[in-house]
C-alpha positions in Angstrom: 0.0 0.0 0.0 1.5 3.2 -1.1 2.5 6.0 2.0 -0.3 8.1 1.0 -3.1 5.5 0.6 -1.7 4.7 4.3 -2.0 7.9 5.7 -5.5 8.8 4.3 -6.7 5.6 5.7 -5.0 6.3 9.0 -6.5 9.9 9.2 -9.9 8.1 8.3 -9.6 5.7 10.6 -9.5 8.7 13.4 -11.6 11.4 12.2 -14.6 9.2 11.4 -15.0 8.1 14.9 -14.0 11.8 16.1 -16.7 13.6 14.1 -19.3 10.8 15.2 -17.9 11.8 19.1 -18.4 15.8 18.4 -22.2 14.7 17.1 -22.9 12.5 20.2 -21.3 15.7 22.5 -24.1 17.9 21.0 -26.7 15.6 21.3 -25.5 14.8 24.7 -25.8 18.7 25.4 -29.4 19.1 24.0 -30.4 16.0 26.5 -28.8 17.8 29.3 -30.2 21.4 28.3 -33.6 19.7 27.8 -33.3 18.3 31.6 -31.9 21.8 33.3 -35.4 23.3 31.5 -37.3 20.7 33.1 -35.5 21.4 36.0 -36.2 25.2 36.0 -39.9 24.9 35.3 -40.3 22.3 38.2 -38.5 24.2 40.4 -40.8 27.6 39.0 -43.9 25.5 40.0 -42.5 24.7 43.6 -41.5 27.9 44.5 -45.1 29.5 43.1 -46.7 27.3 45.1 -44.7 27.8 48.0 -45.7 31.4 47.5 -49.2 30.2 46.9 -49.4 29.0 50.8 -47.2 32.0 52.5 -49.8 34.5 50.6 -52.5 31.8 52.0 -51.5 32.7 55.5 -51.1 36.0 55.7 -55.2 36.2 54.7 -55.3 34.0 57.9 -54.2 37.1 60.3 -50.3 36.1 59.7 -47.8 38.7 59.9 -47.3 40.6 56.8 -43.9 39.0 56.8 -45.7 36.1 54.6 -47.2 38.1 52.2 -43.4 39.8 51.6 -41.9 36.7 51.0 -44.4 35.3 49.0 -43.7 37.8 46.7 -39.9 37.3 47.3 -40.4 34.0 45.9 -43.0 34.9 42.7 -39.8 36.8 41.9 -37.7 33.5 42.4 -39.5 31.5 40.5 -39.8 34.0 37.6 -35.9 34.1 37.5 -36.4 30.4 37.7 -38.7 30.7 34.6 -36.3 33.1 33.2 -33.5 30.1 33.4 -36.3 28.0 31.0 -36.6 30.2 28.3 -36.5 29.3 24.8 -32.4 30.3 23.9 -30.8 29.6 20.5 -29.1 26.2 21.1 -27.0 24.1 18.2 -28.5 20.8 17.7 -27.0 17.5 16.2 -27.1 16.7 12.7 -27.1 19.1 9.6 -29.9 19.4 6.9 -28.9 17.6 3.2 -28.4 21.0 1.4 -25.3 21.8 4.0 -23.7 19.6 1.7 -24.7 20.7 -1.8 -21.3 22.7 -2.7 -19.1 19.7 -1.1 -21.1 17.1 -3.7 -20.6 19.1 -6.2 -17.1 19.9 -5.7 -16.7 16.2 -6.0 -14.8 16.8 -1.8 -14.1 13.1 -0.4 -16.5 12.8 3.1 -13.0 13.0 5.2 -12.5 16.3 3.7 -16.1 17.4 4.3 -15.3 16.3 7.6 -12.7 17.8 8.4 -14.2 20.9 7.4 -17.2 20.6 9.8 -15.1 19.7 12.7 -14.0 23.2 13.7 -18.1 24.2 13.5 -19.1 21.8 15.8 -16.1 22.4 18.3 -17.9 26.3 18.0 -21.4 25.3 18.7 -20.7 22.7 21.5 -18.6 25.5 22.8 -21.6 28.0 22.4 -23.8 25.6 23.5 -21.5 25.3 26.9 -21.5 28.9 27.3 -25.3 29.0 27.6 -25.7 25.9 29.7 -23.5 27.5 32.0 -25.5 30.9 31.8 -28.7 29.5 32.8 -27.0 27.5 35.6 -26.0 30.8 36.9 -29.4 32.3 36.6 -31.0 29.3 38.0 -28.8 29.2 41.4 -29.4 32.9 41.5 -33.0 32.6 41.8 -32.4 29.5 44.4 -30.6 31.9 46.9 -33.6 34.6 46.0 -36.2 31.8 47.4 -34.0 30.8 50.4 -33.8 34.8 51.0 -38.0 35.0 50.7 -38.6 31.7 52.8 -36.0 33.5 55.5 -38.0 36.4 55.4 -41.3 34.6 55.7 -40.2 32.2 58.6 -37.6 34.2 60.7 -40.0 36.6 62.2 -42.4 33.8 63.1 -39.4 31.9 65.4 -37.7 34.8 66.7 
């Protein structure tokens, strides 16, 4: 087998598997996104109904104390909601037109590859970046509900 014949089949024999990994990461990051969304909106629901019963109380002659953190925690939860919203987020897989100029170019599917690879390293990177982001917005509004429930509660046990 001639060096070059060698080396193509080498470099195929590395990249295939590679650019299957990089799709598997994205779809591994859509699964995980999908989850922290279901997350959030769980979470949302709690904490509204949390609210739902400190607002309850204070109609029952409760300190107004209640009624301030049950608004504390509508604000938690829409944060929480916030952390849910629809964002732009790369998905897996490409549409058959992506590849149009690359067929007609007569470009071998290691090339087209290889060409690819440096778009999906950007999106899963993107995508990281706004994982991360709603993380941060989700724990945010978790301290704002333990910060409502504390002013709820701590009046009633001091």
């Amino acid at each position: 087998m001639p060096k070059k014949t060698r080396k193509k089949e080498s470099q195929k024999e590395v990249t295939e598997p590679a650019f299957k990994m990089c799709l598997e990461r994205l779809s591994s990051q859509k699964d995980a996104a999908l989850a922290a969304d279901a997350r959030a909106t769980t979470y949302a629901g709690i904490i509204i109904a949390a609210a739902a019963v400190l607002a309850g109380l204070t109609q029952k002659g409760e300190p107004i104390e209640m009624l301030i953190g049950a608004t504390i925690l509508v604000i938690a939860a829409a944060i929480a909601g916030f952390a849910a919203r629809p964002v732009e987020f790369y998905m897996p897989g490409s549409k058959f037109s992506d590849f149009n100029d690359d067929i007609r170019q007569g470009k071998e599917w290691i090339e087209t590859i290889d060409e690819l690879s440096s778009l999906l390293d950007e999106n899963s990177n993107e995508n990281d970046r706004i994982m991360a982001k709603n993380a941060r917005i989700l724990q945010f509004s978790f301290w704002i509900a333990l910060f409502g429930m504390l002013v709820a509660t701590l009046p009633q046990l001091l």
